[in-house]
N, C-alpha and C positions, 0 to 999 in steps of 0.2 A: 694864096693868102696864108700868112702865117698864126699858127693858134698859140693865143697867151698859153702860159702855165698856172692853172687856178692853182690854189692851198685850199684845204678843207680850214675852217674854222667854227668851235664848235661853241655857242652861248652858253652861257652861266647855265642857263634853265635847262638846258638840253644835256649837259653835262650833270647834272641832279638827278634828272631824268635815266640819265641811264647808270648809276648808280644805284637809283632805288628800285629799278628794274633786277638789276643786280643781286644787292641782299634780297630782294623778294624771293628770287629762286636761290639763294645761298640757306635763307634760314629755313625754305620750305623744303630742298632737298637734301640740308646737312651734308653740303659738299659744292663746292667752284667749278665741277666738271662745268656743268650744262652752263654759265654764266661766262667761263671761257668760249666756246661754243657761240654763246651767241655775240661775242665782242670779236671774234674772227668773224660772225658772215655782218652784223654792220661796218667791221672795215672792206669785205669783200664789195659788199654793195654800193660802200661810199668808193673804191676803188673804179668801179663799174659808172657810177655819176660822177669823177672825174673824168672819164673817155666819153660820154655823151649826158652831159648836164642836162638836155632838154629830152631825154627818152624818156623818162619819168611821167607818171599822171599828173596834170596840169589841176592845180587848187582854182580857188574864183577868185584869188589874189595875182595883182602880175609877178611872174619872176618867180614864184612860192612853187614847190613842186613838193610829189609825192612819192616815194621809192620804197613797194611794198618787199620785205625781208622776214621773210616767212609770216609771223601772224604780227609783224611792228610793222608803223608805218615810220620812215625817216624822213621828216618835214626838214626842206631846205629852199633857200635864197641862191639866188642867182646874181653874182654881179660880174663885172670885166674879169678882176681878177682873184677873187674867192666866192667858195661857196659856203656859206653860213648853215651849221645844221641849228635850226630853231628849236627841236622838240623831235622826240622818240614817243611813240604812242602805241598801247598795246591794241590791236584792233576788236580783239575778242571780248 
């Protein structure tokens, strides 16, 4: 069986999202270290849900999973050929 090539693709809202994720810690630590930091381990971990899209904790949506990334959760869609990230959410 051969396996599609999914694309990440990321919604308007999720892209906001991690943005004001962003300046939160830009303006709270007066410095882009830690927000670089954490924009390498969400691609680390969306790199990771492109090799196995369904390891992830499963939502009470179908398809919708959950990919904890240190203390965020990365809410995503499942379909043939992309995976939609919906929403970055801080769990704390």
């Amino acid at each position: 069986m051969v396996q599609r090539a999914r694309k990440i693709v990321w919604t308007d809202f999720a892209k906001n999202s991690r943005l004001a994720i962003f300046s939160y810690w830009n303006n709270r630590n007066k410095s882009t270290t830690y927000s670089r930091k954490l924009n390498l381990l969400f691609q680390e971990s969306l790199k990771q849900v492109l090799q196995l899209p369904e390891s992830s904790k499963k939502s009470n949506n179908d398809n919708i999973r959950l990919k904890i990334a240190s203390h965020f959760e990365l809410i995503y869609h499942i379909s043939d050929d992309i995976i939609t990230v919906l929403d970055i959410w801080d769990t704390r």
